[in-house]
PAMAR-432882 format. One record per residue: residue number from 1; y negated, x, z negated of N, C-alpha, C in turn. Coordinates in steps of 0.001 Angstrom, whole numbers, plus 524288, in hexadecimal, padded with zeros to 5 digits. Each point is the difference from the previous one (the first is absolute). Layout:
@dolo NUM	n.py Y	n.px X	n.pz Z	ca.py Y	ca.px X	ca.pz Z	c.py Y	c.px X	c.pz Z
...
END
This chain:
@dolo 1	n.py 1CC1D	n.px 4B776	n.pz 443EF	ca.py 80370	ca.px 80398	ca.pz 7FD47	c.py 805AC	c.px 7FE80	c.pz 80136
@dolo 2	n.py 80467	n.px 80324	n.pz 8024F	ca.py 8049A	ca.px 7FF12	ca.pz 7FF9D	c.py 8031F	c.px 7FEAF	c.pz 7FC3B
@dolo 3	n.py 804AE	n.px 7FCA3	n.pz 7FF5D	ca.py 80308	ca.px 7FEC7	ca.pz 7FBFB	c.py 802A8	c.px 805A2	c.pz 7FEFC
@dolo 4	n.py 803BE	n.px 800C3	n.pz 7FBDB	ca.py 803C2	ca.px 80225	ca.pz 8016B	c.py 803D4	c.px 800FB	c.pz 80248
@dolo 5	n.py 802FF	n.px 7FA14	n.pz 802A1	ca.py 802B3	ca.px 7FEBD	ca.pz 80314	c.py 7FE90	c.px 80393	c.pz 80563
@dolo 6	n.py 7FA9D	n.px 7FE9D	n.pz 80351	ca.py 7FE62	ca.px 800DC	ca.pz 803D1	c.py 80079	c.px 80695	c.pz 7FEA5
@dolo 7	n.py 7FEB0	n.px 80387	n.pz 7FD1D	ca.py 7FFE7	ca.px 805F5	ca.pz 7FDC1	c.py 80417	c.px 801EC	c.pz 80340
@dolo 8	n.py 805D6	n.px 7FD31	n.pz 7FC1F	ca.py 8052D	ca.px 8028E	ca.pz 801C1	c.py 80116	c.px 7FF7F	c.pz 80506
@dolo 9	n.py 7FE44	n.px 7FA93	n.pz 8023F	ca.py 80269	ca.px 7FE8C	ca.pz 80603	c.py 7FCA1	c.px 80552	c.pz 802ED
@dolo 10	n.py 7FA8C	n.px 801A8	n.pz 7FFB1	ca.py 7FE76	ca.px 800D7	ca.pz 802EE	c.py 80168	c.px 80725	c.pz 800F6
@dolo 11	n.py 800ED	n.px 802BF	n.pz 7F95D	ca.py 801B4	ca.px 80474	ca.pz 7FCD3	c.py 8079F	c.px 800FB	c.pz 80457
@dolo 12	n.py 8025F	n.px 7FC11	n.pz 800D8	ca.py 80430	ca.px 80012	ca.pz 7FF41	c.py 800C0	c.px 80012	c.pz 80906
@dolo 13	n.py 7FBEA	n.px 7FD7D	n.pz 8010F	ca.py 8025A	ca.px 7FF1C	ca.pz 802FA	c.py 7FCBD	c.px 80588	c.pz 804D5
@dolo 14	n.py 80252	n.px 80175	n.pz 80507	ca.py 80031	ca.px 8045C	ca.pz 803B4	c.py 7FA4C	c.px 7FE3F	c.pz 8024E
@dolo 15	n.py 7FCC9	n.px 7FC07	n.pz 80013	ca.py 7FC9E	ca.px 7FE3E	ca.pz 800DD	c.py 7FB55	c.px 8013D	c.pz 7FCF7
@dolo 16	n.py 800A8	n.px 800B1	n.pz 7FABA	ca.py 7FC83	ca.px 800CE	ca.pz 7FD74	c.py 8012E	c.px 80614	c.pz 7FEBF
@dolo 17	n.py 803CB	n.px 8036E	n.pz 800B0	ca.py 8003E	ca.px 8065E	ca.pz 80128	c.py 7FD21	c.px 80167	c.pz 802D0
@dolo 18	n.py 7FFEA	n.px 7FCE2	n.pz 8043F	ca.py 7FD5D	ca.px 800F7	ca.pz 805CC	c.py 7FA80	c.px 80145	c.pz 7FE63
@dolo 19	n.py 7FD67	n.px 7FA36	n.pz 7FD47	ca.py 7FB5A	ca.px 7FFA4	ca.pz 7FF2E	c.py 7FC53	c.px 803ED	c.pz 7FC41
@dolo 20	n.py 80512	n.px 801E3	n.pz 7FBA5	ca.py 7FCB9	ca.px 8057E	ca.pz 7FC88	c.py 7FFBC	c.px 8031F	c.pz 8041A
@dolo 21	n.py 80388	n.px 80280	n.pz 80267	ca.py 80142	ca.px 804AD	ca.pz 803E7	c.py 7FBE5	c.px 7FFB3	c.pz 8039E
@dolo 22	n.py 7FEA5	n.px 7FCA4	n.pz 801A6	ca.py 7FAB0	ca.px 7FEF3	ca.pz 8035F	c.py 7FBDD	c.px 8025B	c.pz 7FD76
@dolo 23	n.py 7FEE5	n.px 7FD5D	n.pz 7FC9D	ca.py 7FA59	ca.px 80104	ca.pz 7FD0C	c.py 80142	c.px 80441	c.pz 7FD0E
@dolo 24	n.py 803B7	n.px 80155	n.pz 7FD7C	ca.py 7FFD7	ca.px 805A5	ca.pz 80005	c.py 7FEDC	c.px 803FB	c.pz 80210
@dolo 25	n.py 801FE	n.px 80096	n.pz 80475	ca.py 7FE5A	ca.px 80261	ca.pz 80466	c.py 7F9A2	c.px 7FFD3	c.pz 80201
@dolo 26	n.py 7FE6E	n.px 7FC35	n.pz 80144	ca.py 7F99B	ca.px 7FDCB	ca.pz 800EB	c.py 7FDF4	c.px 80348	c.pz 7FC40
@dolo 27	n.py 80159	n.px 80191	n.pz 7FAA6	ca.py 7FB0B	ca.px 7FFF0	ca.pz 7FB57	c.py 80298	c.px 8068E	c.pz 7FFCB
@dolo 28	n.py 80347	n.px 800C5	n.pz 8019C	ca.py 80177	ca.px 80626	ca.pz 7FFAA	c.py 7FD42	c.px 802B0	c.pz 805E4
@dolo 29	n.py 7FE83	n.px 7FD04	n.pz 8036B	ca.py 7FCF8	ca.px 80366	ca.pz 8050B	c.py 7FC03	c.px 7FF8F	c.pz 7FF6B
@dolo 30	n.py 7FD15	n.px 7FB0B	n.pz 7FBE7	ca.py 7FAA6	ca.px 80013	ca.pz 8000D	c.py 7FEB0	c.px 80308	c.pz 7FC03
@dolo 31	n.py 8025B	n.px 7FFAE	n.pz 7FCD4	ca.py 7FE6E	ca.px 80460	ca.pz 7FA94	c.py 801F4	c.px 80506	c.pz 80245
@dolo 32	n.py 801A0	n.px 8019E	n.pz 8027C	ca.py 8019B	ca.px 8055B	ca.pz 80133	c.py 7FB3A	c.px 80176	c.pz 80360
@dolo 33	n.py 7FE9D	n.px 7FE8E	n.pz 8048F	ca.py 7FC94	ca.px 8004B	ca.pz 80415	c.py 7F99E	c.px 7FF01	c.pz 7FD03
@dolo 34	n.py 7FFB3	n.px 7FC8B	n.pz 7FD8F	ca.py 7FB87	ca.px 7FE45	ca.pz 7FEEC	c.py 7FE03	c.px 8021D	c.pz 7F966
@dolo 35	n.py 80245	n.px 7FFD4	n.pz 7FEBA	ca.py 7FEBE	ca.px 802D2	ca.pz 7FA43	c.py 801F3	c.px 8058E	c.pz 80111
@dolo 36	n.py 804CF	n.px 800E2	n.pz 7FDFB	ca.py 802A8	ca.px 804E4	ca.pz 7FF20	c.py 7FCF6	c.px 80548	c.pz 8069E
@dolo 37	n.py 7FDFA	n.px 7FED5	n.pz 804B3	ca.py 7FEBE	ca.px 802D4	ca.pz 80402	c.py 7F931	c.px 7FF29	c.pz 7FE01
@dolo 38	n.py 7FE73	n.px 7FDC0	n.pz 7FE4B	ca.py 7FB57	ca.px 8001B	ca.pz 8018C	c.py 7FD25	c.px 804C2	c.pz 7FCA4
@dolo 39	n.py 7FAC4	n.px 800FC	n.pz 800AF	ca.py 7FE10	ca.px 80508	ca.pz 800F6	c.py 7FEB5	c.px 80153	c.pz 7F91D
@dolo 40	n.py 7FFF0	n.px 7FB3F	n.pz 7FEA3	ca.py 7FE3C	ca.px 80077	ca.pz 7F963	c.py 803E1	c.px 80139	c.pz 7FD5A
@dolo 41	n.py 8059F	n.px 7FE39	n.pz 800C9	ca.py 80357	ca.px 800F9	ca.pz 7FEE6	c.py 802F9	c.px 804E0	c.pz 800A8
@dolo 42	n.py 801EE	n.px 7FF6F	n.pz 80544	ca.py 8019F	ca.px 80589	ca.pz 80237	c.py 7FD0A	c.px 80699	c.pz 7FE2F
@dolo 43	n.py 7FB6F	n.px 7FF43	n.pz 801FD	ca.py 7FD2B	ca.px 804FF	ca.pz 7FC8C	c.py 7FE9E	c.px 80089	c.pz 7FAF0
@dolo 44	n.py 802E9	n.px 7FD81	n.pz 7FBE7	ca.py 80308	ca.px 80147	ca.pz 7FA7A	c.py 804B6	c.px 7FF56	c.pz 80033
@dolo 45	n.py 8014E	n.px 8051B	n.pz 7FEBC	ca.py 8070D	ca.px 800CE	ca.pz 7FF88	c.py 802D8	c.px 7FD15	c.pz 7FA3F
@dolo 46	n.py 7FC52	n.px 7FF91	n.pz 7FC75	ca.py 80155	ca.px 7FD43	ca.pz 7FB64	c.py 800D7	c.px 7F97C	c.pz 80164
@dolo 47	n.py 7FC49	n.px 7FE3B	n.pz 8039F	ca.py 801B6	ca.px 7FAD4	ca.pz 8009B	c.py 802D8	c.px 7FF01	c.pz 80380
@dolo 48	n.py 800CE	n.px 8023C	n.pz 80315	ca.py 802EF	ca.px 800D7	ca.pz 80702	c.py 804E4	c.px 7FE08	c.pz 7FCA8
@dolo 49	n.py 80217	n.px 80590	n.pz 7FC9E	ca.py 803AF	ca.px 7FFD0	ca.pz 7FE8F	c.py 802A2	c.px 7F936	c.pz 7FDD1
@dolo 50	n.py 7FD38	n.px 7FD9E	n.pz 7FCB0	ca.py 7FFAC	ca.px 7FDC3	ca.pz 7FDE6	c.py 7FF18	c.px 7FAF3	c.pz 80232
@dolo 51	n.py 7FD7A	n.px 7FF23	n.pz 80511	ca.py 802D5	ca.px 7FC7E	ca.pz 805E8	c.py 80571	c.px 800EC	c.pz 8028F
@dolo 52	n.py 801D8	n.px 805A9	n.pz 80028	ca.py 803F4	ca.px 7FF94	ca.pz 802A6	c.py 8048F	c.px 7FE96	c.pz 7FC05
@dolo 53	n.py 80049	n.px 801A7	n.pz 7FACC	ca.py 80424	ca.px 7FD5E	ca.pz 7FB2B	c.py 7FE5D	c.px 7F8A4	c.pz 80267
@dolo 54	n.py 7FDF9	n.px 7FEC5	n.pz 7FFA8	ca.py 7FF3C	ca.px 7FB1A	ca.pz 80131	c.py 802BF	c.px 7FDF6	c.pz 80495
@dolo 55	n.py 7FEB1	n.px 80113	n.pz 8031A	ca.py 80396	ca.px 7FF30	ca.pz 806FF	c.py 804CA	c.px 8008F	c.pz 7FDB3
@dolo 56	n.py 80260	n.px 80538	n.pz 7FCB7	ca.py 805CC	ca.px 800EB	ca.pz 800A4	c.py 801F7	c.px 7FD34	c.pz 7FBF5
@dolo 57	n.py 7FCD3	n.px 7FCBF	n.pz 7FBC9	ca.py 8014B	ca.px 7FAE3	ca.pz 7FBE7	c.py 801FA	c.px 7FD66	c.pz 8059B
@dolo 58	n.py 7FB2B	n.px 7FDC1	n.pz 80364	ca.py 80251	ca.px 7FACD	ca.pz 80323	c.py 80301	c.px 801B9	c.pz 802D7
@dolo 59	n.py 8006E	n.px 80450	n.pz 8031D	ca.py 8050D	ca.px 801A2	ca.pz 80286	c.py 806AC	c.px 7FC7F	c.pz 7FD01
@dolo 60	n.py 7FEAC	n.px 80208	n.pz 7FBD3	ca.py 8052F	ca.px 7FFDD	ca.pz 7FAD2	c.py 802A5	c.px 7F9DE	c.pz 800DF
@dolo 61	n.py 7F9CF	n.px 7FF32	n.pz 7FDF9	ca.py 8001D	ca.px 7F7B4	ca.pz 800C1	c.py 80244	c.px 80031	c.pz 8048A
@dolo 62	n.py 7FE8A	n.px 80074	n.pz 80476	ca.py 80238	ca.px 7FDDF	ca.pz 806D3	c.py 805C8	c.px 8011B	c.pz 8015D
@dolo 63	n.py 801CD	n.px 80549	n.pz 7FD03	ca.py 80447	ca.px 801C8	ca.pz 7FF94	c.py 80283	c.px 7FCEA	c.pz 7FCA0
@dolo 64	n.py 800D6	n.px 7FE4A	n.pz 7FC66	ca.py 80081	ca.px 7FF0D	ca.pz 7FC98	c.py 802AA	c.px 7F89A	c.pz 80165
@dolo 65	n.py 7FC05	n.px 7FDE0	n.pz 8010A	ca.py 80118	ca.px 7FA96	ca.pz 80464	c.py 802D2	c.px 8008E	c.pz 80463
@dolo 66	n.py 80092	n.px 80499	n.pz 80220	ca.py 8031D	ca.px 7FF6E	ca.pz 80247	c.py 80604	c.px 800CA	c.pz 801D6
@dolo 67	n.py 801EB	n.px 802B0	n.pz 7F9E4	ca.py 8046A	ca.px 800DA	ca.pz 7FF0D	c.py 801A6	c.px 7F98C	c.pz 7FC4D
@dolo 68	n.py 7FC7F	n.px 7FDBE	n.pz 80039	ca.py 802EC	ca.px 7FA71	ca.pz 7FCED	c.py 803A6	c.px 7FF23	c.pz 80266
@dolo 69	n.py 80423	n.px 7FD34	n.pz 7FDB4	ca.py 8064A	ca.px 80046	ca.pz 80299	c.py 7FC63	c.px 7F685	c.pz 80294
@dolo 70	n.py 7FD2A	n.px 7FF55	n.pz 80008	ca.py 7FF56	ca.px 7FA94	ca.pz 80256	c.py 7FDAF	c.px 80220	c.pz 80511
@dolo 71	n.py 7FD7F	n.px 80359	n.pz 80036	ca.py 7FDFC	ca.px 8023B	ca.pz 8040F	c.py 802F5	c.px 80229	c.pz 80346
@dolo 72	n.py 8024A	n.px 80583	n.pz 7FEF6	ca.py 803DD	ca.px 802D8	ca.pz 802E6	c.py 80469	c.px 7FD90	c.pz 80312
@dolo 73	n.py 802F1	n.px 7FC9C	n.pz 7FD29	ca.py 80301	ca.px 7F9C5	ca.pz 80252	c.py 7FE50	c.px 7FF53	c.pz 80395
@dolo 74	n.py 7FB82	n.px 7FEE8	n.pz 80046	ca.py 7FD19	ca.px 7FC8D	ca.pz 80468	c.py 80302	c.px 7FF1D	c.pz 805CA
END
């Protein structure tokens, strides 16, 4: 388990932006492609829907990281 110390260093620093923005990304192509496209999904419009609100949550997140002013600096 991390201290808190280790939290902020890692929260604070362009290194650890990097590292959400990554896996953000990763879990927004696999959930998009792999859940939200697939055939169970897609052929209900009630849940489709309800995958793609999801993608455009993590969209928000990725966007979102990457207007951090530790990041943008970079």
């Amino acid at each position: 388990m991390r201290d808190r110390a280790d939290i902020e260093r890692i929260a604070a620093s362009p290194f650890g932006i990097h590292e959400a923005l990554h896996t953000a990304s990763v879990l927004m192509d696999c959930f998009g492609e792999r859940v939200v496209e697939h055939p169970a999904v897609s052929e209900r419009p009630h849940i489709h829907a309800l995958g793609v609100k999801a993608v455009e949550a993590m969209m928000e997140v990725y966007q979102a990281l990457g207007r951090l002013p530790e990041w943008s600096e970079k």
